[in-house]
PQR file of N, CA, C, O and H, with PARSE charges and radii, in Angstrom:
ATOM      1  N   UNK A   1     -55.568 -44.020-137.262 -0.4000 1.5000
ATOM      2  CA  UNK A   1     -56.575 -43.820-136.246 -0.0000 2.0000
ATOM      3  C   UNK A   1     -56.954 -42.335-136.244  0.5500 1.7000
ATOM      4  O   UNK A   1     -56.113 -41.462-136.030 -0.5500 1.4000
ATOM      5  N   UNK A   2     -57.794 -42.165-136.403 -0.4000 1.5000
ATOM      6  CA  UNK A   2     -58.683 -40.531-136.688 -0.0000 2.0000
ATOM      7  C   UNK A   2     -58.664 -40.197-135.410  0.5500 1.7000
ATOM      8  O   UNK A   2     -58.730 -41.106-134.582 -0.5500 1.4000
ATOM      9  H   UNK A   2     -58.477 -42.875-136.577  0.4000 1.0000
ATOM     10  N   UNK A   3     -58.562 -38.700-134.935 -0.4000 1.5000
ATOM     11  CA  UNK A   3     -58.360 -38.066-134.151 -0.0000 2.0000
ATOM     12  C   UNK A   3     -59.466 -36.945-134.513  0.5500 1.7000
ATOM     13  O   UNK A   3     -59.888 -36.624-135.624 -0.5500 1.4000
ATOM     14  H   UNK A   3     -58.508 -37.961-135.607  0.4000 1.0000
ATOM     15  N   UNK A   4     -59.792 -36.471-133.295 -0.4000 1.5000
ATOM     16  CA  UNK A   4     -60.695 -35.007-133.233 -0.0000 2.0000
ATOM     17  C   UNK A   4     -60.123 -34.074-133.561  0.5500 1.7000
ATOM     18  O   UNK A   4     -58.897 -34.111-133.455 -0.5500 1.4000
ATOM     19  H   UNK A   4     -59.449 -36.731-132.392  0.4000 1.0000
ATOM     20  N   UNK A   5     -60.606 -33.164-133.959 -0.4000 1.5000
ATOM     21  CA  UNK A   5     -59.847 -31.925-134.631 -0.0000 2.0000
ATOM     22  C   UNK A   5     -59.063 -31.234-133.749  0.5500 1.7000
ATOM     23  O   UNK A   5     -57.968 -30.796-134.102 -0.5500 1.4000
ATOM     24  H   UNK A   5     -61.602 -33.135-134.046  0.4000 1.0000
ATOM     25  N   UNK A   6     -59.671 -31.023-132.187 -0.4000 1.5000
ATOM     26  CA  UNK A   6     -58.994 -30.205-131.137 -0.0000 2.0000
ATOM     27  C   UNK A   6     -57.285 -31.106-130.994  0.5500 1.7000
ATOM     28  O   UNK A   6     -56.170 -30.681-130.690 -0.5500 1.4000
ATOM     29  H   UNK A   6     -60.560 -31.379-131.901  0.4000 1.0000
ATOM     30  N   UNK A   7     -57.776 -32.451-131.370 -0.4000 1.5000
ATOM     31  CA  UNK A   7     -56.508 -33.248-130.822 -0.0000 2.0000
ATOM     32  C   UNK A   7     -55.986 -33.079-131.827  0.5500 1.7000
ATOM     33  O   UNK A   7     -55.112 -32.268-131.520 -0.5500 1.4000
ATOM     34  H   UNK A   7     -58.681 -32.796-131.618  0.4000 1.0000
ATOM     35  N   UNK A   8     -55.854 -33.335-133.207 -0.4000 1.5000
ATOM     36  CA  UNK A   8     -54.941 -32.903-134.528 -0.0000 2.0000
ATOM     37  C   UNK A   8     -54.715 -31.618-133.824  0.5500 1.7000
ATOM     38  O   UNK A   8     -53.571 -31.401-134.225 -0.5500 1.4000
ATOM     39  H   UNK A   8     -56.564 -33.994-133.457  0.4000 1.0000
ATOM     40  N   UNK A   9     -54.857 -31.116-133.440 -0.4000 1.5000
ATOM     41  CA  UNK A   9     -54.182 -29.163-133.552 -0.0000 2.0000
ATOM     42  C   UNK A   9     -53.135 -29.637-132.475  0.5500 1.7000
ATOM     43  O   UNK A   9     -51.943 -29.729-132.769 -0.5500 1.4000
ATOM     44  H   UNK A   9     -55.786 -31.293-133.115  0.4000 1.0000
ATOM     45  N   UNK A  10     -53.645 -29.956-131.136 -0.4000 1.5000
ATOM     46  CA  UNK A  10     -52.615 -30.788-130.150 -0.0000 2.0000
ATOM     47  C   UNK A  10     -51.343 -31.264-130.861  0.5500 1.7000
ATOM     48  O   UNK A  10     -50.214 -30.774-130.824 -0.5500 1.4000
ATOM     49  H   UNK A  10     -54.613 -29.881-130.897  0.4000 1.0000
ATOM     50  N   UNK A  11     -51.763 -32.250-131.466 -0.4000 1.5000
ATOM     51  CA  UNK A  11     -50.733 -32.810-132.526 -0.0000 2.0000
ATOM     52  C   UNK A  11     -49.511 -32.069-133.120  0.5500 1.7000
ATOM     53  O   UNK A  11     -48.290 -32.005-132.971 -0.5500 1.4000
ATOM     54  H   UNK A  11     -52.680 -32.648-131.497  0.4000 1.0000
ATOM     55  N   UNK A  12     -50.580 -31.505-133.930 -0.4000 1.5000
ATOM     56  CA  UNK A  12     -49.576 -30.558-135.123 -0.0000 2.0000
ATOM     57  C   UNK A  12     -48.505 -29.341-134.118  0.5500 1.7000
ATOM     58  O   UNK A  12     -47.374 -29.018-134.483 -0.5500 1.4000
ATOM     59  H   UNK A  12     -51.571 -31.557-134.050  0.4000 1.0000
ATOM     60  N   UNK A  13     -49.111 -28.869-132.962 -0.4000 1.5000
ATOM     61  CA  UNK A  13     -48.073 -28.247-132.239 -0.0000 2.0000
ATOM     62  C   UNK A  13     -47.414 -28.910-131.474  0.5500 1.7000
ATOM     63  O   UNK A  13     -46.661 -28.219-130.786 -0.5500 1.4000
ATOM     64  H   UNK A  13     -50.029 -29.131-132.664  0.4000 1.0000
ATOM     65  N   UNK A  14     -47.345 -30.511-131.197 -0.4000 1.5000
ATOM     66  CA  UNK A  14     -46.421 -30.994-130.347 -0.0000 2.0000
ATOM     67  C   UNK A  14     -45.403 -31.428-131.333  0.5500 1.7000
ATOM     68  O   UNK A  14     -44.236 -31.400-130.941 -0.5500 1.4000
ATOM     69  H   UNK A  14     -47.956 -31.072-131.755  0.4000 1.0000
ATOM     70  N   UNK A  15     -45.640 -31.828-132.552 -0.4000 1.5000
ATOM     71  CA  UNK A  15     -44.985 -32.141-133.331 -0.0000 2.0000
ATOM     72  C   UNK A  15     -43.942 -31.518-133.898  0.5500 1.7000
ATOM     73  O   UNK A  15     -42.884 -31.977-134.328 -0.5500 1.4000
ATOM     74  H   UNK A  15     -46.588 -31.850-132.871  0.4000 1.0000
ATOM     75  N   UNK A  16     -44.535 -29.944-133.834 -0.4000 1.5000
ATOM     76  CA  UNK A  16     -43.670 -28.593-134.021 -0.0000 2.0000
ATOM     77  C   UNK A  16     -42.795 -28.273-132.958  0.5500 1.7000
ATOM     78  O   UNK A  16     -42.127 -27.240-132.986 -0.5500 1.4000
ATOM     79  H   UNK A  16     -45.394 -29.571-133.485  0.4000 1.0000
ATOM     80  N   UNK A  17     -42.753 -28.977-132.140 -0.4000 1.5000
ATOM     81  CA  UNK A  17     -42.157 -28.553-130.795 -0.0000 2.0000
ATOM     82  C   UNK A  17     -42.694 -27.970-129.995  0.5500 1.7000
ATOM     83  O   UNK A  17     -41.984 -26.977-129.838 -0.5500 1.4000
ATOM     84  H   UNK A  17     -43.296 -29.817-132.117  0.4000 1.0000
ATOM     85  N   UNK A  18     -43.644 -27.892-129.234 -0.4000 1.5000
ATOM     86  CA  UNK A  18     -44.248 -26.736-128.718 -0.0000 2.0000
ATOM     87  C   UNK A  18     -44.707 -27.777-127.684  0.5500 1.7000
ATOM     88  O   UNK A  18     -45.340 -28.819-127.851 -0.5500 1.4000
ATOM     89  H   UNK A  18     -44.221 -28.699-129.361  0.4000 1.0000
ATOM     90  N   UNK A  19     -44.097 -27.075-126.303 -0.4000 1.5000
ATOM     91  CA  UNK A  19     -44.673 -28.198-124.875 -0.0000 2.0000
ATOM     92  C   UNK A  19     -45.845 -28.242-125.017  0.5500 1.7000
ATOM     93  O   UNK A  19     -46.352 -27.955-126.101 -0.5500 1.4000
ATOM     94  H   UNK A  19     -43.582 -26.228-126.167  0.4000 1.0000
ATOM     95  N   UNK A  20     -46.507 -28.582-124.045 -0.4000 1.5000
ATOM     96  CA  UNK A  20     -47.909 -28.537-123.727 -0.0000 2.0000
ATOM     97  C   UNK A  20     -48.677 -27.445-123.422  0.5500 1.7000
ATOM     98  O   UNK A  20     -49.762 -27.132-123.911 -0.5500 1.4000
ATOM     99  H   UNK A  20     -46.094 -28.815-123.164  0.4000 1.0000
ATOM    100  N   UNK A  21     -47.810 -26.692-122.278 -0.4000 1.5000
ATOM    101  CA  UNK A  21     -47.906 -25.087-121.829 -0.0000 2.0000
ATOM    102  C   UNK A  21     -47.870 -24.239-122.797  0.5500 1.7000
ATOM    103  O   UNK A  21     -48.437 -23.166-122.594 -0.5500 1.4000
ATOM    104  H   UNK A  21     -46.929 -26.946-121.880  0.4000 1.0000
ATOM    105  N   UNK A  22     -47.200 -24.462-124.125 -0.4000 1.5000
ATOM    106  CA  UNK A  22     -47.038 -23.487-125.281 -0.0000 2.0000
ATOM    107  C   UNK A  22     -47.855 -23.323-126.453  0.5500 1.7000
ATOM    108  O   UNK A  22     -48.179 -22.333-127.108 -0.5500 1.4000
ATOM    109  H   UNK A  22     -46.739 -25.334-124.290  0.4000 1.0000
ATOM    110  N   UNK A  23     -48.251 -25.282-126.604 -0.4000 1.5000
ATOM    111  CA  UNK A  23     -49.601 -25.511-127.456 -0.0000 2.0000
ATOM    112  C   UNK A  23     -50.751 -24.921-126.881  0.5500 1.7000
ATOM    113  O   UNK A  23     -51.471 -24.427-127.749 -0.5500 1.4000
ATOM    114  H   UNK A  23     -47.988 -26.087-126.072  0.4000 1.0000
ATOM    115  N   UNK A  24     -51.394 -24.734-125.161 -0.4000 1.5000
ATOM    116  CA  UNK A  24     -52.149 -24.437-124.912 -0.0000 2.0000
ATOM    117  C   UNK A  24     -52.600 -22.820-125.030  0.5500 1.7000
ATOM    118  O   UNK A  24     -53.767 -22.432-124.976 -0.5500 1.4000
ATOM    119  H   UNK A  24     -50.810 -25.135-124.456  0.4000 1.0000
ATOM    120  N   UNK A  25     -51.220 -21.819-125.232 -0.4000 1.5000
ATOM    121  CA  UNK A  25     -51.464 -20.418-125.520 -0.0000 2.0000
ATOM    122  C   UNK A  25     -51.959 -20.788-126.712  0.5500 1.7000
ATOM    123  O   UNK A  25     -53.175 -20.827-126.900 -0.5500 1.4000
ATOM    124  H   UNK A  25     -50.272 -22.134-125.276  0.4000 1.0000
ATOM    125  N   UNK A  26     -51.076 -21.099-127.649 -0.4000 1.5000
ATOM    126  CA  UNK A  26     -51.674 -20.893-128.991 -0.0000 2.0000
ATOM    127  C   UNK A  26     -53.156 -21.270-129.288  0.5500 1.7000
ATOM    128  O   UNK A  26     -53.938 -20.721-130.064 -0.5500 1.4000
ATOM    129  H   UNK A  26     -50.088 -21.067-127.496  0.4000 1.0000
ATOM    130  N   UNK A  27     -53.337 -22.303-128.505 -0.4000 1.5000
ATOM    131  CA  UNK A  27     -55.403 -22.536-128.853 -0.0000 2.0000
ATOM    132  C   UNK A  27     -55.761 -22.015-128.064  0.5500 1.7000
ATOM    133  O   UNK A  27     -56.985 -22.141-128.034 -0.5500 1.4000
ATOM    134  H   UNK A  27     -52.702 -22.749-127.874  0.4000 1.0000
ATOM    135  N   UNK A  28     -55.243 -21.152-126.944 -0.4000 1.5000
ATOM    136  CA  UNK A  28     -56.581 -20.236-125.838 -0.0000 2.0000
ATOM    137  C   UNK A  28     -57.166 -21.185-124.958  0.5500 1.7000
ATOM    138  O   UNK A  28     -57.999 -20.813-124.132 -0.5500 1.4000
ATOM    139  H   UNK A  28     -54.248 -21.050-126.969  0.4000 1.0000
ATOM    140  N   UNK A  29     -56.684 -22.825-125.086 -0.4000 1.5000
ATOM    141  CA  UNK A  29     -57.264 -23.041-123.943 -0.0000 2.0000
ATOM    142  C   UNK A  29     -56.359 -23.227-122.620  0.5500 1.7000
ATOM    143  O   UNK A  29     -55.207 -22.795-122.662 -0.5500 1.4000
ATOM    144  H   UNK A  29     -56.007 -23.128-125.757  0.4000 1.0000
ATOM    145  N   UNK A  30     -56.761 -23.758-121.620 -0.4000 1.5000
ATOM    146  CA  UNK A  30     -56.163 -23.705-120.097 -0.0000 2.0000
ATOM    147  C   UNK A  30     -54.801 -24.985-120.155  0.5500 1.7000
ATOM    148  O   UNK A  30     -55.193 -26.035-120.664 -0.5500 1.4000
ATOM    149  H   UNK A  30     -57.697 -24.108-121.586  0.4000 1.0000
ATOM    150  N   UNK A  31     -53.677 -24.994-119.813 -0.4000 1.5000
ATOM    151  CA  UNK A  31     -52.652 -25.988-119.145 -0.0000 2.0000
ATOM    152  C   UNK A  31     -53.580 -27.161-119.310  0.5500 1.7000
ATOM    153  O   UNK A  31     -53.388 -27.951-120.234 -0.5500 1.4000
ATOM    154  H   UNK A  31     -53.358 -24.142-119.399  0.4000 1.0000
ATOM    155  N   UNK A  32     -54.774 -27.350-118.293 -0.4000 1.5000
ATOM    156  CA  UNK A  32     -55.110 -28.629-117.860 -0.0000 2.0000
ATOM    157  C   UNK A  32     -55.854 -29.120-118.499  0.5500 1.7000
ATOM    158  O   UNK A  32     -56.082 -30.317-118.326 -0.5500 1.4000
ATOM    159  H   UNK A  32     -54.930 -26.708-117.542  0.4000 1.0000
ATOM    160  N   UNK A  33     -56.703 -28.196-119.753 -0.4000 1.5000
ATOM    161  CA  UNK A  33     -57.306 -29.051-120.805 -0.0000 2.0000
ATOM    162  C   UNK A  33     -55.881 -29.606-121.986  0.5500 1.7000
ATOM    163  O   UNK A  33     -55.822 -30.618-122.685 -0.5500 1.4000
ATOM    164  H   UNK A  33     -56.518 -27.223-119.894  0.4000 1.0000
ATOM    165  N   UNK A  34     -55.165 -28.797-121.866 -0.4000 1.5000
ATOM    166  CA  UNK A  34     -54.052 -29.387-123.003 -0.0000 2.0000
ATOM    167  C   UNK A  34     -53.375 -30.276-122.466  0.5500 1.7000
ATOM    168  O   UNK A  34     -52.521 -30.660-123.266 -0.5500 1.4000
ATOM    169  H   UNK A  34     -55.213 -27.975-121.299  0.4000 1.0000
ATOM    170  N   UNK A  35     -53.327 -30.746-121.612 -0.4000 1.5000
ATOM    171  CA  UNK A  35     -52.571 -31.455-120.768 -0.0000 2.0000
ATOM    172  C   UNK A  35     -53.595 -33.073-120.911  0.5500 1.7000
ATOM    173  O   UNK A  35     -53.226 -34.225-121.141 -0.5500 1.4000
ATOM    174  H   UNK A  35     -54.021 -30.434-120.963  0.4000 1.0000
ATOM    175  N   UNK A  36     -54.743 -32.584-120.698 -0.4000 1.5000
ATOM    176  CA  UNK A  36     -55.436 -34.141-121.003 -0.0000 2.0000
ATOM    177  C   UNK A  36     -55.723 -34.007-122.212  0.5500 1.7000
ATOM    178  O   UNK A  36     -56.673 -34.778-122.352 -0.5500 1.4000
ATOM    179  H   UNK A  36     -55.043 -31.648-120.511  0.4000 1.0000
ATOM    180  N   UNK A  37     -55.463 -33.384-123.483 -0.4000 1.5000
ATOM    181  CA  UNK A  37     -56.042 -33.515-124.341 -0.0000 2.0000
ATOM    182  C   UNK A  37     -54.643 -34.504-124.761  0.5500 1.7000
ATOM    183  O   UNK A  37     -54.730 -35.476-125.511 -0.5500 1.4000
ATOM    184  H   UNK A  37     -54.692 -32.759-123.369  0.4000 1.0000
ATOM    185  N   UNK A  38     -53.440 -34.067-124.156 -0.4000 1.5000
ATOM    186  CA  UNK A  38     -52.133 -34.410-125.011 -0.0000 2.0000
ATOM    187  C   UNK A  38     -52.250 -36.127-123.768  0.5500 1.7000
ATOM    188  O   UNK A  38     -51.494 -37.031-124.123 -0.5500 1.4000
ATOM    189  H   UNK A  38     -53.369 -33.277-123.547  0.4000 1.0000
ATOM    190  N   UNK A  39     -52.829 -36.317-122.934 -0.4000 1.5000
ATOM    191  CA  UNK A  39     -52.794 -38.259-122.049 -0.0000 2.0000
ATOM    192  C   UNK A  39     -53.767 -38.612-123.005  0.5500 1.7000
ATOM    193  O   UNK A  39     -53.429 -39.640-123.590 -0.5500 1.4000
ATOM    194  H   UNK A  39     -53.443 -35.583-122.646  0.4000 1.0000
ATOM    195  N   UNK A  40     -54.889 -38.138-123.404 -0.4000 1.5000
ATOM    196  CA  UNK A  40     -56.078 -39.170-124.786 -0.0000 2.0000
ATOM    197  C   UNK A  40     -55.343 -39.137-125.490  0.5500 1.7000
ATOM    198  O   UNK A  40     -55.219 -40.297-125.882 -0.5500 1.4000
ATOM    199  H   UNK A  40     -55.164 -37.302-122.928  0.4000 1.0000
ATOM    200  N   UNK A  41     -54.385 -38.256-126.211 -0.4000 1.5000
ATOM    201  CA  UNK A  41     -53.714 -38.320-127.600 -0.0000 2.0000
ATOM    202  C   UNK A  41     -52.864 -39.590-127.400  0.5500 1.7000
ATOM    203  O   UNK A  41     -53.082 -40.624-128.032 -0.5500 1.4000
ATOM    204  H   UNK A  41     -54.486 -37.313-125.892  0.4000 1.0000
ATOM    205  N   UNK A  42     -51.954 -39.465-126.552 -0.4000 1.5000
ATOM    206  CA  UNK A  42     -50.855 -40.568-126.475 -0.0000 2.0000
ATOM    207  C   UNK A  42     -51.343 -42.337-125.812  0.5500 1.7000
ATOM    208  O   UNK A  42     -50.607 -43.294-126.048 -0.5500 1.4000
ATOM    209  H   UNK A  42     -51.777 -38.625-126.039  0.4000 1.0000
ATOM    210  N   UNK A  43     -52.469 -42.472-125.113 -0.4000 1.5000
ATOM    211  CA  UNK A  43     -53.578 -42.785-124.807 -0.0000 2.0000
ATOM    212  C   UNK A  43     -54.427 -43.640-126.026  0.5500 1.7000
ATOM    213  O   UNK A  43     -54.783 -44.818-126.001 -0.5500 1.4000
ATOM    214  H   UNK A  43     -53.068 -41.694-124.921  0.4000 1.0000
ATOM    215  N   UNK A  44     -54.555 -42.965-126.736 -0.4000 1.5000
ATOM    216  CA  UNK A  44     -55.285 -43.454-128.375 -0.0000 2.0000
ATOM    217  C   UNK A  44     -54.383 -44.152-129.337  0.5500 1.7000
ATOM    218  O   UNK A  44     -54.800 -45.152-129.920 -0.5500 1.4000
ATOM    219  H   UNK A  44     -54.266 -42.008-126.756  0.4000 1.0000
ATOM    220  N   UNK A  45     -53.015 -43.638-129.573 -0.4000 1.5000
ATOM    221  CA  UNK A  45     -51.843 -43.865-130.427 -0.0000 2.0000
ATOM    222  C   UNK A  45     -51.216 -44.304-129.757  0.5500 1.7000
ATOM    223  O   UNK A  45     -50.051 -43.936-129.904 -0.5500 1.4000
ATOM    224  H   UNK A  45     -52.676 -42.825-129.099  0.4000 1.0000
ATOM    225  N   UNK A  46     -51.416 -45.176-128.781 -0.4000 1.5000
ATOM    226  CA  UNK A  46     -50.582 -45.895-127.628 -0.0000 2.0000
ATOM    227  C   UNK A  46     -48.870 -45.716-128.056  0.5500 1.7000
ATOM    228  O   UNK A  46     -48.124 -46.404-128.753 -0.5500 1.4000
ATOM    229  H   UNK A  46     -52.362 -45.475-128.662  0.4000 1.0000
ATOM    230  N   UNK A  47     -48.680 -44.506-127.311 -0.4000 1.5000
ATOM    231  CA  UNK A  47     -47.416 -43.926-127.049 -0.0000 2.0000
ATOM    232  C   UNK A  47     -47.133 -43.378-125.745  0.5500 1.7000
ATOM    233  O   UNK A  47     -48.140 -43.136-125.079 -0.5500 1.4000
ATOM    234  H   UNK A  47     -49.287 -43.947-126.745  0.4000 1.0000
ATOM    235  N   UNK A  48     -46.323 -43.189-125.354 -0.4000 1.5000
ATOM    236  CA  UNK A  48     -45.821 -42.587-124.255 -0.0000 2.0000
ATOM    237  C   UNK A  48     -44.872 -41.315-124.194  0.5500 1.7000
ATOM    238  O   UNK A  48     -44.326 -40.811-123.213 -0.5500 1.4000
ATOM    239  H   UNK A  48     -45.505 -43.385-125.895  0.4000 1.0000
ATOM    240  N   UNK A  49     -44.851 -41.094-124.990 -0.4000 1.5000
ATOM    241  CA  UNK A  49     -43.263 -39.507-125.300 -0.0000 2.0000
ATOM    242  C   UNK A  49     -43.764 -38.762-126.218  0.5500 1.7000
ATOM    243  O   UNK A  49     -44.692 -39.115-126.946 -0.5500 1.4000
ATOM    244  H   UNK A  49     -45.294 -41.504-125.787  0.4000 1.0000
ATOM    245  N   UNK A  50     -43.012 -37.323-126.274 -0.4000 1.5000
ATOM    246  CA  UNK A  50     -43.438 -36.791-127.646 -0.0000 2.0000
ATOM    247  C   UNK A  50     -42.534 -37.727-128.441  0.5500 1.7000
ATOM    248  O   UNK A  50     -43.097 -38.394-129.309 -0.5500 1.4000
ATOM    249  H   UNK A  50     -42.259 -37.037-125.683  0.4000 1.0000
ATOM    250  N   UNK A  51     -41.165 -37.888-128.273 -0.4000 1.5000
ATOM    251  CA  UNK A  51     -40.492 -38.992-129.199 -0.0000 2.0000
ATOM    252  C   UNK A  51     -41.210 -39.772-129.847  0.5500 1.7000
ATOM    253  O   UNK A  51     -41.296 -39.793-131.075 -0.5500 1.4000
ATOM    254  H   UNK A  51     -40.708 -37.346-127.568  0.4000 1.0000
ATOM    255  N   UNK A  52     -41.859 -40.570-128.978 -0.4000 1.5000
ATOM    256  CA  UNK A  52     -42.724 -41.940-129.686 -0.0000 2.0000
ATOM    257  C   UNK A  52     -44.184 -41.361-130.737  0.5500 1.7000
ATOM    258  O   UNK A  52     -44.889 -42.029-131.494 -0.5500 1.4000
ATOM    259  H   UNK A  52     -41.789 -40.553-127.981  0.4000 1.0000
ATOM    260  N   UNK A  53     -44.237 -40.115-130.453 -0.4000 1.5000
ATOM    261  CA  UNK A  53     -45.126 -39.806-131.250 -0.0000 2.0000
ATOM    262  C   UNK A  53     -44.445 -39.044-132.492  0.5500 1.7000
ATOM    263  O   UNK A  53     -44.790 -39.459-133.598 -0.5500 1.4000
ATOM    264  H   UNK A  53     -43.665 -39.572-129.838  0.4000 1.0000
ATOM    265  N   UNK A  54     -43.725 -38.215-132.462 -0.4000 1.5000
ATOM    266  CA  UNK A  54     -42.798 -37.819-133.253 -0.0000 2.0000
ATOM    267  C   UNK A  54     -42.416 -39.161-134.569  0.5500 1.7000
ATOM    268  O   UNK A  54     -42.497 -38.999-135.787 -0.5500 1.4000
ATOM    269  H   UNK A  54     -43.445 -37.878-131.563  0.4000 1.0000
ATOM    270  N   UNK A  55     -42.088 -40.176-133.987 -0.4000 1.5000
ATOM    271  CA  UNK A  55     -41.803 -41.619-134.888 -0.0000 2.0000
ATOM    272  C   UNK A  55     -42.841 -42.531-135.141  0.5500 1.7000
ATOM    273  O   UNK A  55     -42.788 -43.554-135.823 -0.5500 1.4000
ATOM    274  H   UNK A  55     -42.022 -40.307-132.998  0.4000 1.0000
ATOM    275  N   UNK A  56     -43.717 -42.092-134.571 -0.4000 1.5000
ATOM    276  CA  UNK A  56     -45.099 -42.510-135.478 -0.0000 2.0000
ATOM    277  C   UNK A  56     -45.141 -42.011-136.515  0.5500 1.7000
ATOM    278  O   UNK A  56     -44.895 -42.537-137.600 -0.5500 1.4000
ATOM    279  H   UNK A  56     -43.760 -41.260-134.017  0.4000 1.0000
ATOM    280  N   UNK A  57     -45.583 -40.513-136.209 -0.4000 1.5000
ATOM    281  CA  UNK A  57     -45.571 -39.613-137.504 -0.0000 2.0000
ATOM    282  C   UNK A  57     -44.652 -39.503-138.377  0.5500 1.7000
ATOM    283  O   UNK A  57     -45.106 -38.871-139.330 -0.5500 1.4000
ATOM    284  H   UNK A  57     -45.783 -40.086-135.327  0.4000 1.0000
ATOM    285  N   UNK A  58     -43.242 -39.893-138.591 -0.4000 1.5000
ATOM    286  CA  UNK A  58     -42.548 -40.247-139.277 -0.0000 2.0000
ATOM    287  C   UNK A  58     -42.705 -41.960-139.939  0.5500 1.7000
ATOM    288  O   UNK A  58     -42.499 -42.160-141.136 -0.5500 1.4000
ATOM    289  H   UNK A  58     -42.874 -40.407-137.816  0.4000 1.0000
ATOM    290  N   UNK A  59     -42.966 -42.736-139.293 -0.4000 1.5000
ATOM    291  CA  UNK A  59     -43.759 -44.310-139.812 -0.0000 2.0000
ATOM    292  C   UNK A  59     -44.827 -43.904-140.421  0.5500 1.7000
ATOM    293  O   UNK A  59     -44.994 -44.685-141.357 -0.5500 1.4000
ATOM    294  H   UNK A  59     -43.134 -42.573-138.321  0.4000 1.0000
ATOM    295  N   UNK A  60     -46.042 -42.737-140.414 -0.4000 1.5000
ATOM    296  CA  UNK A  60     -46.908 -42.654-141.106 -0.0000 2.0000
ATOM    297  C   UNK A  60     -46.612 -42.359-143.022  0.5500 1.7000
ATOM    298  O   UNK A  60     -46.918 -42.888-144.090 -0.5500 1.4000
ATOM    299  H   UNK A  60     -45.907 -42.102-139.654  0.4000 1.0000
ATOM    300  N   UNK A  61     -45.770 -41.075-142.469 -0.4000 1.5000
ATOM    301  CA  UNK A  61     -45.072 -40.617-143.921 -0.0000 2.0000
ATOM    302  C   UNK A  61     -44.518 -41.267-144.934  0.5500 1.7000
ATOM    303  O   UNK A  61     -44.636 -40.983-146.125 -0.5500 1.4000
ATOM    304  H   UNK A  61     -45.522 -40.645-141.601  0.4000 1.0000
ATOM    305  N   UNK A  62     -43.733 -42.399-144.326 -0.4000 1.5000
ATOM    306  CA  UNK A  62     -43.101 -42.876-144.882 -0.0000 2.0000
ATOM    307  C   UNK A  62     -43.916 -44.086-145.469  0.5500 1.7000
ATOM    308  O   UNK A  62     -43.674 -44.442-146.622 -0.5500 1.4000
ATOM    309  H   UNK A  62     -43.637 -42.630-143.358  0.4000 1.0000
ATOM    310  N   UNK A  63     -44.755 -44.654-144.814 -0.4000 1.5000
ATOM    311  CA  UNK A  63     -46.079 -45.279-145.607 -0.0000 2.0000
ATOM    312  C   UNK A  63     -46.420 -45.057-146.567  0.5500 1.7000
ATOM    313  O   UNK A  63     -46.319 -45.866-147.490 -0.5500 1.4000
ATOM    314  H   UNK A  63     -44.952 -44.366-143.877  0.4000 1.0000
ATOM    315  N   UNK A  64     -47.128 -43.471-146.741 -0.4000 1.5000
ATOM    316  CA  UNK A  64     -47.645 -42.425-147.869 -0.0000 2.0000
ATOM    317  C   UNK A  64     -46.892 -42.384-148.630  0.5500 1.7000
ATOM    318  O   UNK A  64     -47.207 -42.190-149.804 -0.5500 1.4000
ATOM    319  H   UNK A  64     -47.209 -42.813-145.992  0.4000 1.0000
ATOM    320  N   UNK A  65     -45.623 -42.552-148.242 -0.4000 1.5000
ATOM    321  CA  UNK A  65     -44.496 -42.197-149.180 -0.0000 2.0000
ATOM    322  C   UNK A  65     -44.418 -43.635-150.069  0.5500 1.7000
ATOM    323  O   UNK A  65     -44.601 -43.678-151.285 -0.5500 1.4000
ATOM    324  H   UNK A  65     -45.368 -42.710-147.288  0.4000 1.0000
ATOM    325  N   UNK A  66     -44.179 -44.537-149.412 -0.4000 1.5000
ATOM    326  CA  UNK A  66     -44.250 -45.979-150.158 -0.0000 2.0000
ATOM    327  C   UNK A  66     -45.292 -46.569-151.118  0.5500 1.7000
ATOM    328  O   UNK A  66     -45.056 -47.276-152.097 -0.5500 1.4000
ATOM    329  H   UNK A  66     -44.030 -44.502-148.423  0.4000 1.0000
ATOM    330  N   UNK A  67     -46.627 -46.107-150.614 -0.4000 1.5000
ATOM    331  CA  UNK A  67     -47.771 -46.395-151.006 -0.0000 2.0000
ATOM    332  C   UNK A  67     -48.181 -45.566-152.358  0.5500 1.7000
ATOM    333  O   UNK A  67     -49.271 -45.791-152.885 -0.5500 1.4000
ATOM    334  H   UNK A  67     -46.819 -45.533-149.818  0.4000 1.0000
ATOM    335  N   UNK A  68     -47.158 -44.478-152.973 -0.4000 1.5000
ATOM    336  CA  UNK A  68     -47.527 -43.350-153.248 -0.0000 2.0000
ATOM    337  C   UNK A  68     -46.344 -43.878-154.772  0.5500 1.7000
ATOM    338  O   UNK A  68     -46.404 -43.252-155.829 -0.5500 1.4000
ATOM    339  H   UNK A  68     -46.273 -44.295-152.545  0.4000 1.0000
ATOM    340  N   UNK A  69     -45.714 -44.651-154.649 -0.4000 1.5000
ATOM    341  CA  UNK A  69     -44.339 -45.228-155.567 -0.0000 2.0000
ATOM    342  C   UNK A  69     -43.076 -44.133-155.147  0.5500 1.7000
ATOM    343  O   UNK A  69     -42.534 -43.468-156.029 -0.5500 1.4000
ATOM    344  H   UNK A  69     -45.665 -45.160-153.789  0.4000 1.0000
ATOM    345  N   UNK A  70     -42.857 -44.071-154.368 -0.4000 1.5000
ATOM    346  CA  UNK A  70     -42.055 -43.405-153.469 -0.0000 2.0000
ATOM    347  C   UNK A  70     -40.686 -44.350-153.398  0.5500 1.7000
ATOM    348  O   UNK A  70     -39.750 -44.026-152.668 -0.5500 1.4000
ATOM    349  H   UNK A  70     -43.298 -44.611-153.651  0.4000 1.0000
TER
END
């Protein structure tokens, strides 16, 4: 499921570990836009945790990885 670019960046720093409050320094924008950007993210990829998103993205890889003669 394709994601907007603002939300991939969301992504890639929640994934890195980075709360919400910490992803939002790094892109310059406010708490409360990162904050709904990260309820559409989990929202879209019907998840609920960084966990559950964390093990998506690990189910994705491992796809690529299979699909790939892995």
């Amino acid at each position: 499921m394709a994601l907007a670019q603002r939300k991939r960046e969301i992504v890639r720093l929640l994934l890195a570990g980075h709360s919400t409050r910490s992803a939002a320094r790094k892109l310059d924008i406010s708490d409360g836009s990162a904050k709904v950007h990260r309820q559409h993210i989990y929202q879209r990829l019907e998840v609920s945790s960084q966990s559950q998103l964390f093990r998506l993205f690990l189910d994705q890889v491992a796809l690529v990885y299979r699909q790939h003669g892995g």
